[in-house]
C-alpha positions, 0 to 999 in steps of 0.5 A: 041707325038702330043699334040691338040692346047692350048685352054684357059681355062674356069675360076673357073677350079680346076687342078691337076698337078701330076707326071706321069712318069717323067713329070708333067701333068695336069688333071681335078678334078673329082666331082664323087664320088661313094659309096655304102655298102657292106657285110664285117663280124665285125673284130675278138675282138682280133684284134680289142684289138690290134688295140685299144692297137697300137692306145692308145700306139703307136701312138697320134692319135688327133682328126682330124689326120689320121694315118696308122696302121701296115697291115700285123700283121692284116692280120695274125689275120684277117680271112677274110681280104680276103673277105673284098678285094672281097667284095670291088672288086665284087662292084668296078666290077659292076662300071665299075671297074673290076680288079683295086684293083689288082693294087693299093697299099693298106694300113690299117687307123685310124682317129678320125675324119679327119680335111678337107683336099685334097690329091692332093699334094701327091696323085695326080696320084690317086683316093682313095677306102676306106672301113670302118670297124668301127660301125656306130659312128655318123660320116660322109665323107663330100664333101664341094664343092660337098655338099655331106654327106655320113654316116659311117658304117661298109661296108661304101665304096666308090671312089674319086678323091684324089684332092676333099676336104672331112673330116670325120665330127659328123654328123648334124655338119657343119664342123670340130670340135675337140670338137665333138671328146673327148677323154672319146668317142670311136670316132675312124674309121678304115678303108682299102684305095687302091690308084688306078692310076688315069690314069687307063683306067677304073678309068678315065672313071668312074670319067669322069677325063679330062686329058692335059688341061693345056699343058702350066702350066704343064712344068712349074711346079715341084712338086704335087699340085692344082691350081684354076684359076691359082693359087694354092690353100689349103683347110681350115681344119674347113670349107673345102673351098679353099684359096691360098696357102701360 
């Protein structure tokens, strides 16, 4: 494969390195994010008693933590699991996006709230689809860089790129908080994600991802990350900002 001549790159540039195939390649950062809202029936109560009973038993679910819970003993109990996966794919279809639910794993979440953060270092080949389940509980996703807020309510849906930092804060706050979350508040939300291969054709086009921009980094490095200006960076869990990595 030829490659175009190495161009600088222009300062203040987010980058993701991720695993693609066998090598690492180097791509832009998408500050897209689409969302919408679409008709998902509430889950049966019984259902939702069983996932009350996994998060309360099973798992220490802290305010800030997100946890995966058990998908397939949901779906025996869940009528119309079916519909929600249609719902999601008919609105990803009118974007541009037909059929990239069909090739994305998927997996069913909890979270009491969730501590800012950026997925790049695990997720960097993907974009995430999250379907939130849960009523309206007062919380938002939020987008620091992208100063955006979008509130949370049943058939709450939307597509980002993995490497934007976002956290699901009280809404009016202004950043993470373990105290907007006490244990005596049902402040859980429940919600479906698809990882969808960032490298789709389709997933590309609709966050506008430029790919290759740093052929010479990209040999150089071994594992999953984001750099800024070269360096490689974290986000603070309060605030979402960037800091260098320790």
């Amino acid at each position: 494969m030829s490659y175009p001549p190495l161009q600088p790159k222009p300062p203040n540039l987010l980058t993701s390195y991720f695993w693609s195939g066998d090598a690492i390649r180097s791509r832009g950062v998408s500050d897209i994010v689409l969302s919408g809202k679409v008709d998902v029936p509430e889950p049966p109560a019984r259902l939702l008693a069983d996932w009350a009973r996994e998060i309360s038993s099973r798992m220490t679910l802290e305010p800030g933590d997100v946890e995966m819970l058990p998908l397939a003993r949901a779906r025996a109990r869940w009528p119309a699991y079916s519909q929600c996966v249609q719902a999601v794919s008919d609105w990803a279809s009118t974007l541009g996006l037909p059929g990239v639910l069909a090739s994305g794993d998927v997996a069913l979440m909890a979270c009491r709230g969730a501590r800012y953060h950026h997925d790049g270092e695990q997720y960097g080949g993907s974009a995430f689809c999250n379907l939130f389940l849960s009523e309206d509980k007062g919380q938002d996703v939020h987008f620091p860089s992208l100063d955006l807020r979008i509130p949370l309510t049943r058939g709450s849906v939307l597509i980002f790129d993995t490497c934007q930092p976002h956290g699901v804060i009280q809404r009016g706050s202004s950043g993470f908080d373990v105290a907007d979350f006490p244990p005596d508040q049902d402040c859980t939300q429940l919600f479906l994600t698809w990882e969808l291969p960032i490298e789709d054709v389709h997933v590309m086009r609709a966050l506008n991802v430029a790919f290759d921009i740093d052929l010479a980094t990209s040999p150089k490095v071994n594992e999953e990350q984001v750099r800024l200006n070269d360096e490689r960076v974290s986000v603070r869990h309060e605030s979402g900002q960037w800091h260098r990595a320790d």
